[in-house]
N, C-alpha and C positions, 0 to 999 in steps of 0.2 A: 979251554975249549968254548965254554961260553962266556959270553960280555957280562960285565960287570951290570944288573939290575936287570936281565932279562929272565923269565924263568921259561924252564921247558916247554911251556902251552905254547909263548909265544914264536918260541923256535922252532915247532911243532907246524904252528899256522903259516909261519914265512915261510918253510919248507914246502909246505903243502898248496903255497900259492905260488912260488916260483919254480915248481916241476911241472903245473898247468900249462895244458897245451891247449893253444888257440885254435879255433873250427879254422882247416883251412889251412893251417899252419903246413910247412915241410918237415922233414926228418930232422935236421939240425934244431928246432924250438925248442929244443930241449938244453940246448949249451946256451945260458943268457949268464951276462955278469953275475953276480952274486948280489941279493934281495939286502937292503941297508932298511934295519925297524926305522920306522915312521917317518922315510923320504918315500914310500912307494906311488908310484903317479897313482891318480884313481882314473881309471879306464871304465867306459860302460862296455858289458857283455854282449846287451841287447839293448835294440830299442824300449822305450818304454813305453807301456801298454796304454792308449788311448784309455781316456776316464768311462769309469761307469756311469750310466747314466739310472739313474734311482726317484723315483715317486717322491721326491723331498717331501710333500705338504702332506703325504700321508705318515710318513713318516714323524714326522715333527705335530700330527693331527693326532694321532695314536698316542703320541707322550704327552700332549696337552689334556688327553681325556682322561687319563691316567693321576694326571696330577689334580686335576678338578674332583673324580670319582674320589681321591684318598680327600679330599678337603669334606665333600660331602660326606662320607664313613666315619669322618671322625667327629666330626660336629656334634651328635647325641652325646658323644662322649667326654664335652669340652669342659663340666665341673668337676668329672673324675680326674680327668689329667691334670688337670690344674690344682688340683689337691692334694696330689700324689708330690709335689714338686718337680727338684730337677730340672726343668725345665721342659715339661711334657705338653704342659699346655701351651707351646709355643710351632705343637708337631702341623697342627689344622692350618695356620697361619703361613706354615712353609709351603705347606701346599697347594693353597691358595694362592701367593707369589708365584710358584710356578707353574700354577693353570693362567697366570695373566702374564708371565713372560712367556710363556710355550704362546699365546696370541699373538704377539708381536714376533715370534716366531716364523709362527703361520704368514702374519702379512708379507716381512721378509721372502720367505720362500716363494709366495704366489707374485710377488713384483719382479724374483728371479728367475721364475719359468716365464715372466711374459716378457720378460725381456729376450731370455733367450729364445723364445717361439719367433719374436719381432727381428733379432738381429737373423734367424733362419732364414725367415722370408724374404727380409731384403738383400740378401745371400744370395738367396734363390730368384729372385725377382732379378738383382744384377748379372747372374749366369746367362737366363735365357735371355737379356734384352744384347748382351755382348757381341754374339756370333751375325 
């Protein structure tokens, strides 16, 4: 009854995908050939939902202060760590790095919003001059 290397889940799911009836579908959607593991076409359902649009630079502004605040916190503490071993006194230093990549960050993002503000406008500049 079952193929040799399939186990129940998957028998389970190809069932459970080839009794799917499409929006729209008639009475008969339901009699399709028989579901063969891992030839099944991949179909989209729906559309895919336009991107969000999100504050990048605060975003990326918030974990840069984050990683500066921890480099400053630690700093008082840099002969205890460092004494301790392990490699503790190496934690201030991490932080630091990533309060100066989180800036190069920043600039990334603020040259990506001006871009995109720019390519809107001349978007929109090209719309109204068209008609």
């Amino acid at each position: 009854m079952y193929e040799v290397g399939v186990s129940k889940y998957e028998l389970r799911v190809v069932h459970a995908l080839s009794s799917r009836v499409e929006p729209g579908a008639g009475p008969d959607s339901r009699t399709r050939p028989p579901v063969r593991l891992g030839l099944m076409p991949k179909i989209a359902l729906r559309p895919s939902p336009p991107p969000l649009e999100t504050n990048d630079v605060a975003i990326v502004g918030a974990g840069t202060a984050l990683w500066f605040l921890g480099f400053v916190v630690l700093l008082p503490f840099h002969s205890t760590l460092q004494a301790q071993g392990h490699g503790h006194g190496n934690w201030q230093w991490i932080c630091l790095s990533g309060g100066l990549l989180g800036l190069i960050g920043l600039w990334y993002c603020r040259a990506r919003r001006a871009a995109i503000l720019r390519d809107r406008a001349a978007t929109a500049a090209g719309a109204t001059e068209e008609p």
